[in-house]
C-alpha positions as CSV (number, residue, x, y, z in Angstrom):
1,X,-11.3,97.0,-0.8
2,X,-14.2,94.6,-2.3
3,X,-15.6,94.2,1.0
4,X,-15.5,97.9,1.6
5,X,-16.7,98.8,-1.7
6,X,-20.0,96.4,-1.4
7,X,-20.9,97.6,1.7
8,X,-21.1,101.1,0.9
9,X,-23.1,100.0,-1.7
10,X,-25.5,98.1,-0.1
11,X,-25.9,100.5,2.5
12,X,-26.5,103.1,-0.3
13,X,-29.3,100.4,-1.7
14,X,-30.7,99.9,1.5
15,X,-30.9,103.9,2.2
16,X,-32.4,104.6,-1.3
17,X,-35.1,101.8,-1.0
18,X,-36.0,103.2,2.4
19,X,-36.6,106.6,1.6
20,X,-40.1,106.5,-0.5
21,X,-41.1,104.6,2.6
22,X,-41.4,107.4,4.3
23,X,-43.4,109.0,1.5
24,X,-45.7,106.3,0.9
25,X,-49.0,108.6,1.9
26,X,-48.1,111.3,-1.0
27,X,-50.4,109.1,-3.6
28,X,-49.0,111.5,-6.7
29,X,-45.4,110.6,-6.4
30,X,-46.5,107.3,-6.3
31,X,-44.0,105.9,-9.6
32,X,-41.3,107.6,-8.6
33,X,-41.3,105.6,-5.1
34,X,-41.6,102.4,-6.8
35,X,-39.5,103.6,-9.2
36,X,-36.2,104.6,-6.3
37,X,-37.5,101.2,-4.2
38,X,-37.0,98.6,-7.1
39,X,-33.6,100.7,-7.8
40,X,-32.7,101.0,-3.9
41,X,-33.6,96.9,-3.9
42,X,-31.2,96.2,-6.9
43,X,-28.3,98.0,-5.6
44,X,-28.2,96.3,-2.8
45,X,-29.0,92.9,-4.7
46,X,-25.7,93.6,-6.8
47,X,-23.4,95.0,-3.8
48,X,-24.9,91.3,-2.0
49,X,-24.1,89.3,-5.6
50,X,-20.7,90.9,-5.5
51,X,-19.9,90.0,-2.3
52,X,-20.9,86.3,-2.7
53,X,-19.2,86.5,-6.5
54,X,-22.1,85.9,-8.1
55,X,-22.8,87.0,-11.6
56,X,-25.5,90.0,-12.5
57,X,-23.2,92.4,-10.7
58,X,-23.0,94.5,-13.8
59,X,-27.1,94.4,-14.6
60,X,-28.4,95.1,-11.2
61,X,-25.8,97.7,-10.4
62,X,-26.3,99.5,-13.7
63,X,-30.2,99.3,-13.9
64,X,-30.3,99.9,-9.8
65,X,-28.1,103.0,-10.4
66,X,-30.5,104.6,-13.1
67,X,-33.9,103.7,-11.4
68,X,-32.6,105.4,-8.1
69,X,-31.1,108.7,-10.1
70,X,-34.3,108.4,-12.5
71,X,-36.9,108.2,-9.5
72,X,-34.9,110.9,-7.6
73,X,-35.7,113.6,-10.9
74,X,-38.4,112.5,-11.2
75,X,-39.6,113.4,-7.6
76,X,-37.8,116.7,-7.7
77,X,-39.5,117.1,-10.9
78,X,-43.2,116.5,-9.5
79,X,-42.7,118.2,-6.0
80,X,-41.5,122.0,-7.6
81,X,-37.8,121.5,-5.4
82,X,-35.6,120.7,-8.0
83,X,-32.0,121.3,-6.7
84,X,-29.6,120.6,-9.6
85,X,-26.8,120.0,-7.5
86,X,-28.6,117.3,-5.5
87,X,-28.5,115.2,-8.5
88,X,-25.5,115.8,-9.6
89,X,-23.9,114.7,-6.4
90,X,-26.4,111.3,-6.6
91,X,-25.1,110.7,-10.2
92,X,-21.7,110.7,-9.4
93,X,-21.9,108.6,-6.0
94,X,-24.2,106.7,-8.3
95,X,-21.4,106.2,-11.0
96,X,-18.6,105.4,-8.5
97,X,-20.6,102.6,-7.0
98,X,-21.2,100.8,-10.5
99,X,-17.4,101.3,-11.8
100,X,-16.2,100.3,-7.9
101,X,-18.7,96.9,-8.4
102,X,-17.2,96.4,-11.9
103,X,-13.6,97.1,-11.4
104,X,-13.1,95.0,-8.4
């Protein structure tokens, strides 16, 4: 389960620091792409610390979690497509990795 659990999280990390990547050009959602790519680069820094039982598990998953849902309302926010839902479901999958990380 521990195994499992960190890589779903990493591979989370890894997907959310990859997506303002592809953004990069759009100069006014700028923050927000730092913003999800610090966040993207912690989750997968606490799924990695985890792994390797490390401690800072709880800080990077925790502040990791928030940049990436933060950056993500933030872009919705600043591009007119806000999509409620779509950051509901990010929350949650958001919240299940942290207490997964912290409960394991």
């Amino acid at each position: 389960m521990k195994i499992t659990v960190c890589v779903i999280t990493i591979l989370y990390g890894l997907l959310s620091a990859a997506a303002p990547l592809s953004q990069r050009k759009d100069r006014e959602k700028r923050v927000p792409m730092v913003i999800m790519l610090c966040g993207g680069l912690l989750l997968t820094a606490a799924g990695i610390l985890k792994l390797l039982n490390l401690p800072g598990v709880a800080v990077a998953a925790v502040v990791g979690a928030l940049a990436v849902c933060m950056a993500a309302v933030m872009n919705g926010l600043k591009s007119g497509h806000f999509h409620l839902m779509h950051h509901v479901v990010r929350f949650l999958i958001s919240c299940a990795l942290v207490a997964g990380l912290l409960t394991i």
